[in-house]
C-alpha positions as CSV (number, residue, x, y, z in Angstrom):
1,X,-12.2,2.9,14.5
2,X,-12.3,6.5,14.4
3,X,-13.2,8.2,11.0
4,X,-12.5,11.8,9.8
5,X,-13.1,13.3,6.1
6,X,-11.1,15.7,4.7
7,X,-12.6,18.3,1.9
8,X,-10.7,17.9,-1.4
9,X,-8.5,21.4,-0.6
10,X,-8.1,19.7,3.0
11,X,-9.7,22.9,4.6
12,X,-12.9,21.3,6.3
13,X,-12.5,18.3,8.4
14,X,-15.4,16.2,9.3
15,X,-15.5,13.5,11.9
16,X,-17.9,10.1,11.1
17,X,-19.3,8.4,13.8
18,X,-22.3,6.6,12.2
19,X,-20.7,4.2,9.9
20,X,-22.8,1.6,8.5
21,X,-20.0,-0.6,7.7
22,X,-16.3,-0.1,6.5
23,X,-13.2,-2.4,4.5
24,X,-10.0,-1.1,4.0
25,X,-7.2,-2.8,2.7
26,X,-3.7,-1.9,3.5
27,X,-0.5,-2.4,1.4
28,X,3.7,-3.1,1.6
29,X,3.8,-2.1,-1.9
30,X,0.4,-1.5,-3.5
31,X,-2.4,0.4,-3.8
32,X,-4.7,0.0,-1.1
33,X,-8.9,0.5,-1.5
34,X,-11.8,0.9,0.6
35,X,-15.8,0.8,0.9
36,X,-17.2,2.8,3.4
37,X,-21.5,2.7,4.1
38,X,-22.5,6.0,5.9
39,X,-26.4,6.5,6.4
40,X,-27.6,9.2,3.7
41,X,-29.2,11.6,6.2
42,X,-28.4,15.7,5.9
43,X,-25.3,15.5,7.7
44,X,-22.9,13.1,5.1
45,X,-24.5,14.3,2.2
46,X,-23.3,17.8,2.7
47,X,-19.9,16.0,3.7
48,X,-19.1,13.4,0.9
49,X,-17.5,14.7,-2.1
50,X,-15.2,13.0,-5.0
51,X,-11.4,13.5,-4.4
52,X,-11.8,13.5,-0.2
53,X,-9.5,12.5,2.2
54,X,-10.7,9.9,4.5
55,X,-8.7,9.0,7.4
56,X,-8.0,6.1,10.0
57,X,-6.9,7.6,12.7
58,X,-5.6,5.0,14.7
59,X,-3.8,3.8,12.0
60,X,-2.5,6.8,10.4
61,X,-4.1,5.7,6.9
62,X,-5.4,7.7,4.6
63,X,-7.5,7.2,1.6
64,X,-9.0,9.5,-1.5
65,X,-12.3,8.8,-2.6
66,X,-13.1,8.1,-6.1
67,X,-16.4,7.3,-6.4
68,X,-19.9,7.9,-4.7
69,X,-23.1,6.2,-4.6
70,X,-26.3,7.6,-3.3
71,X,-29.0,4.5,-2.9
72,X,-32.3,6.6,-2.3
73,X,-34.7,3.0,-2.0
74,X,-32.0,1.9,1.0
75,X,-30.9,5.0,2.3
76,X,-26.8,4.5,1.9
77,X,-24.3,6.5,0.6
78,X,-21.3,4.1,-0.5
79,X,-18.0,5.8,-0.9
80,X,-15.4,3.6,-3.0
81,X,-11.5,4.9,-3.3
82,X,-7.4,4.2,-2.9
83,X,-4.9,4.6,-0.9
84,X,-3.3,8.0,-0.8
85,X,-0.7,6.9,-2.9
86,X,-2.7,6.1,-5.5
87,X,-2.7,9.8,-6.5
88,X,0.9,9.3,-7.9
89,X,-1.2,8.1,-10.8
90,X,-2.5,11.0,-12.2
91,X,1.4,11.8,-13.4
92,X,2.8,9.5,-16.2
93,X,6.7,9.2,-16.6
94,X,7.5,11.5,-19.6
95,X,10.9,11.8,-19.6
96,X,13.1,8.4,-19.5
97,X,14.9,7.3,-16.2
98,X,17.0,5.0,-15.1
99,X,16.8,3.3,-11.5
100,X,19.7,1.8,-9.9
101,X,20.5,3.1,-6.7
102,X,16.6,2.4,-5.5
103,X,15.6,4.7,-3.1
104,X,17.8,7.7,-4.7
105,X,16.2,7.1,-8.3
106,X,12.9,6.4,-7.5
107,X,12.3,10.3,-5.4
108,X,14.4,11.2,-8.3
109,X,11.5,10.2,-11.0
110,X,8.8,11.2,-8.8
111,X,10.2,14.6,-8.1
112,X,10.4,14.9,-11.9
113,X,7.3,14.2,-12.9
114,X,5.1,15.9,-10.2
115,X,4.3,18.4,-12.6
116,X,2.6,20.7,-9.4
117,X,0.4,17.8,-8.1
118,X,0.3,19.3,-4.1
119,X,3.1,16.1,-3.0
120,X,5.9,15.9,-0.6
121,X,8.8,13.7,-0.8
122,X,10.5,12.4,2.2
123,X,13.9,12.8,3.2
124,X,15.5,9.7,2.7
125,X,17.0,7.0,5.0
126,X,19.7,5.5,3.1
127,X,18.6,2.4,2.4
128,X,21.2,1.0,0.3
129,X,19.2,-0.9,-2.1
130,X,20.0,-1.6,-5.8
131,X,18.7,-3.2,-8.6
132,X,20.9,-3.4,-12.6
133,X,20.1,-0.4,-14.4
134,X,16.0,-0.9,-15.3
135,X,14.4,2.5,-16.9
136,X,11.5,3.9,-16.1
137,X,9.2,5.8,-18.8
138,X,5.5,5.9,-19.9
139,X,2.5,4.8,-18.4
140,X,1.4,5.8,-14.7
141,X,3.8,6.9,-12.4
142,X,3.3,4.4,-9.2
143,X,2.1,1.7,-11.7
144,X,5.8,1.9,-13.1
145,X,7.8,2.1,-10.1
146,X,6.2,-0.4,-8.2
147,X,7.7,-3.2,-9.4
148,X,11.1,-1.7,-9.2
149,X,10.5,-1.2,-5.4
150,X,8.6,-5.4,-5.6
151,X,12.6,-5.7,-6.6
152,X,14.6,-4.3,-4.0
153,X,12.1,-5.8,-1.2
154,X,11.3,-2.0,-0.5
155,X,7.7,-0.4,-0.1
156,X,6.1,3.1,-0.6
157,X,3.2,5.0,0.8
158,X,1.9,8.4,1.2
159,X,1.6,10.2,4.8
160,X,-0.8,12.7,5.4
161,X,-0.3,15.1,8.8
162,X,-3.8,16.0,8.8
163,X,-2.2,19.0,11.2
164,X,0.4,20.7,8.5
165,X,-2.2,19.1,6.0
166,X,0.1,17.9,4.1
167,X,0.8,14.5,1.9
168,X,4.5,12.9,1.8
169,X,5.3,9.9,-0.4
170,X,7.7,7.9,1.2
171,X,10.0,4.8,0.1
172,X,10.6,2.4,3.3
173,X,12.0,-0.7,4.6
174,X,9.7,-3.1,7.0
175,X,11.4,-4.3,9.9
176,X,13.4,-7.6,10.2
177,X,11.0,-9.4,13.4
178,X,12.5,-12.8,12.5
179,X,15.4,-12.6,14.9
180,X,15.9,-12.2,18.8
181,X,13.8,-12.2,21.8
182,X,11.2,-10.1,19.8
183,X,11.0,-12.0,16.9
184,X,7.0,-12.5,15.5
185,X,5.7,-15.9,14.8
186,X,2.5,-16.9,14.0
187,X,2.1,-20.8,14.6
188,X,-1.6,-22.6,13.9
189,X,-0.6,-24.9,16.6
190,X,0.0,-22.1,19.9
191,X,-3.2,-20.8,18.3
192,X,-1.4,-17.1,17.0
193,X,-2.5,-18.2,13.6
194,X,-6.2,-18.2,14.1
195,X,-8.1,-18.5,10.6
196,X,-5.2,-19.2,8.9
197,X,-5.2,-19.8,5.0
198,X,-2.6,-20.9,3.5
199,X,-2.4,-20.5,-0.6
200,X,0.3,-22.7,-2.6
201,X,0.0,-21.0,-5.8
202,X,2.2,-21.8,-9.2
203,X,0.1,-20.3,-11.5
204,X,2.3,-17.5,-12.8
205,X,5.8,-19.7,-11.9
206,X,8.9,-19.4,-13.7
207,X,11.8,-20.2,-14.0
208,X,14.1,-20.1,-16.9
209,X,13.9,-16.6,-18.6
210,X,14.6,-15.8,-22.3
211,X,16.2,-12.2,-22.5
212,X,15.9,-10.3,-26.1
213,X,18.5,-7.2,-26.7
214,X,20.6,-5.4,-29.0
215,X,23.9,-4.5,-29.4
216,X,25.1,-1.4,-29.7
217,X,25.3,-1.7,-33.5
218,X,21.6,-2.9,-33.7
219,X,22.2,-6.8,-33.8
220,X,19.8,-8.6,-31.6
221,X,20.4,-11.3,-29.7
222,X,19.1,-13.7,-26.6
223,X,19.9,-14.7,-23.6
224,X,18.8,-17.6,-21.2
225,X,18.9,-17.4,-17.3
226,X,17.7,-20.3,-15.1
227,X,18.7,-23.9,-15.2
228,X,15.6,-26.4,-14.5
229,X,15.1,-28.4,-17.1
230,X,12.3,-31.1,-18.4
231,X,9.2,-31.3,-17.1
232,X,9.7,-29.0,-14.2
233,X,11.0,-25.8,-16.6
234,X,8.5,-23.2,-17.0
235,X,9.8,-20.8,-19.2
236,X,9.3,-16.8,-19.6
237,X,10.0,-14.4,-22.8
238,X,11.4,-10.5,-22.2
239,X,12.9,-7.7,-23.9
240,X,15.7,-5.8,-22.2
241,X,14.6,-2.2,-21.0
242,X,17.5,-1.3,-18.8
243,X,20.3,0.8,-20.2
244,X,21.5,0.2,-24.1
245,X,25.2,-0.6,-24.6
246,X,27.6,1.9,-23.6
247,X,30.6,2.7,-26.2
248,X,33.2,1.2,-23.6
249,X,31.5,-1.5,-22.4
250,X,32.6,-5.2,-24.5
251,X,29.5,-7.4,-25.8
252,X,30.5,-10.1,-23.0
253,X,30.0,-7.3,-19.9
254,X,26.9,-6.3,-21.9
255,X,25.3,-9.9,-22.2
256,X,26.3,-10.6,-18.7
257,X,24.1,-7.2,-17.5
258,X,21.2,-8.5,-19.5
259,X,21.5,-12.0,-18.1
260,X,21.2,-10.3,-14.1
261,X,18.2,-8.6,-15.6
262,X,16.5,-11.6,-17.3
263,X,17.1,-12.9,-13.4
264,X,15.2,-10.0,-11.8
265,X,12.5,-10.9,-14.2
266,X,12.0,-14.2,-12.5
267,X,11.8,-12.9,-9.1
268,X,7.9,-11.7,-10.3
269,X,6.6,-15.2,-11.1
270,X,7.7,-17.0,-7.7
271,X,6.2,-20.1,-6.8
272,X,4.1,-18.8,-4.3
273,X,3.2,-19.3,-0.5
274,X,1.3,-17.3,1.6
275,X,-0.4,-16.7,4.8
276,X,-3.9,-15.2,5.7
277,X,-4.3,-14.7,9.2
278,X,-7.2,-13.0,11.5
279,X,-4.8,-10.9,13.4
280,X,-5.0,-8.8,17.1
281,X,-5.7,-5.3,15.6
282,X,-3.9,-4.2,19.1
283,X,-0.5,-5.5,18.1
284,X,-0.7,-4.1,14.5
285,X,1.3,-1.5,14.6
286,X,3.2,-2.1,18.0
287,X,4.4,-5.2,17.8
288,X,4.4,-5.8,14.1
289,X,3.1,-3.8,11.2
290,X,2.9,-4.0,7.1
291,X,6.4,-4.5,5.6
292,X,7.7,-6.6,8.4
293,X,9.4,-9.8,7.8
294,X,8.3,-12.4,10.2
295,X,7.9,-16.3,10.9
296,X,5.0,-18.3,9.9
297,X,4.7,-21.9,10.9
298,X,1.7,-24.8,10.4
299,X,3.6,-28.2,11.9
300,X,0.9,-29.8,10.3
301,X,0.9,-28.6,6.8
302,X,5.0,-29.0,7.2
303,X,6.0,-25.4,6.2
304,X,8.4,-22.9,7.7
305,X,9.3,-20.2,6.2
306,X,10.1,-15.6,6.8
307,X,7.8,-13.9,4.9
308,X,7.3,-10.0,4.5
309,X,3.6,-8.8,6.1
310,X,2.5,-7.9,2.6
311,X,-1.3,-6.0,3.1
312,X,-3.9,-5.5,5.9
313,X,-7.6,-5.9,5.6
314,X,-9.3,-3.9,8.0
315,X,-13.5,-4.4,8.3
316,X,-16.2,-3.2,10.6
317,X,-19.9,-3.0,10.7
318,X,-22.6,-4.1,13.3
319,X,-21.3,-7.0,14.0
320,X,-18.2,-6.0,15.4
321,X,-14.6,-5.2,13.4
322,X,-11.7,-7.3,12.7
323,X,-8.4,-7.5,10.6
324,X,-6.7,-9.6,8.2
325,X,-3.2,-10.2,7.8
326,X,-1.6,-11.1,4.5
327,X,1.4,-12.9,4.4
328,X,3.8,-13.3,0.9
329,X,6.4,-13.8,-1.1
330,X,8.2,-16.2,1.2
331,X,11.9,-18.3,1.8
332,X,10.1,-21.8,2.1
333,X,11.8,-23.7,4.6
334,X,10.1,-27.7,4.9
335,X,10.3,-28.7,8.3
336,X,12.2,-31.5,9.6
């Protein structure tokens, strides 16, 4: 794995090739982070700095550093750090949006709130992508248009042309591998699964949703979306943030908006299922990447089911290097 460190201003570039050890983690729709061990001889201390670039060049990843640790008594220099996109977070959201048409919207609010930090945005593909009106205001950029993107199934990440030195936020769509000739599948059985994990998790299920709003006169009221009942209903409370009550719109068409947004809550508090996998680093990236939707199968444990490559876990030291794949937020399918 072949290592290069940018200066913060991106005018010196370094190349690391004594690595003590390395993790890097690698996300559809997250903020990735990393540890990196370099030996603390002449030669990194004068490179390291707070706010580098490092970069993965056979991956295309790149990461700023955020912290640095200089053990003396074992000789190390540990970098710690995020994902490139992760520097979206230094802009909050001042000025309320609202997102609907996804991909449109959400370069919309970043564009606005940029505020000169040194960021590209991409030109977009089209992807047709909606959600019902949800707005956008406060807190850290990426940390609030995350879960819109979680929403629409969509991802984002920064690219960084360490040529034209630049660093270009992007929204995308992972490929569809479930279908065809091509289609991926990792099955424990033909051994394409090898240290599988698979994690049934209902800890933060639910599945009927209470939805508080207001009129446009100021009167409150609720509304309920979901249907189990007894002892498998597992209910959840929120207040309406999407757009208020327009003047022409009747009190039935509003209630029925907040009711498809008391839905979208639910879609954060699946019951989950997901994959961990030791993958072939050589098809990463050719024949599947993060974002893609593909098959996972265990005959044994009885479960089918597409789900979206959701993060990569990338580690190397003396011992060799390896990578973890991460597979969630599945369509369960129980095998026949």
């Amino acid at each position: 794995m072949r290592l290069e460190l940018f200066s913060h201003d991106l005018s010196n570039r370094h190349e690391i090739t004594h690595a003590i050890s390395s993790e890097f983690s690698d996300y559809y729709n997250d903020v990735g982070k990393f540890t990196l061990v370099l030996p603390m001889d002449d030669y990194s201390i004068s490179i390291v700095e707070l706010d580098a670039v490092l970069y993965i060049v056979e991956r295309r990843l790149a990461y700023e550093v955020a912290e640095v640790q200089f053990d003396s008594d074992n000789g190390e220099i540990t970098l710690n750090g995020y994902s490139l996109n992760n520097r979206l977070n230094r802009r909050i959201v001042a000025e309320s949006a609202s997102v609907v048409n996804v991909e449109t919207d959400v370069y919309n609010v970043v564009r606005n709130n940029l505020r000169g930090l040194p960021v590209l945005l991409a030109t977009g593909k089209g992807l047709p992508e909606t959600v019902p009106a949800t707005e956008v205001y406060g807190e850290e950029l990426l940390k609030k248009i995350i879960p819109v993107l979680t929403d629409a199934g969509l991802g984002n990440r920064i690219v960084f042309d360490y040529r034209a030195k630049t660093q270009t936020f992007e929204v995308y769509k992972g490929i569809d591998r479930t279908e065809g000739l091509t289609a991926v599948l990792f099955v424990q059985e033909r051994g394409t699964a090898p240290g599988l994990v698979v994690d049934k998790d209902i800890s933060e299920y639910k599945n009927v949703c209470y939805c508080e709003a207001e009129y446009k006169d100021g009167t409150s009221f609720v509304v309920k979306a979901g249907t189990a009942s007894d002892n498998e209903r597992r209910e959840l409370w929120a207040s309406f943030s999407g757009d208020s009550q327009q003047d022409d719109e009747s009190n039935a068409d509003f209630e029925s908006r907040v009711k498809q947004y008391a839905a979208l809550q639910l879609g954060g508090h699946l019951n989950r299922n997901g994959f961990s996998i030791d993958a072939n680093g050589d098809e990463l990236g050719t024949a599947y990447n993060v974002g893609d939707l593909v098959w996972c199968v265990s005959l044994r444990l009885g479960v089918k089911y597409k789900a979206r490559i959701t993060a990569a876990k990338y580690s190397q030291d003396a011992n060799g290097s390896s990578v973890k794949l991460v597979i969630g937020d599945p369509i369960l399918t129980v095998l026949r």
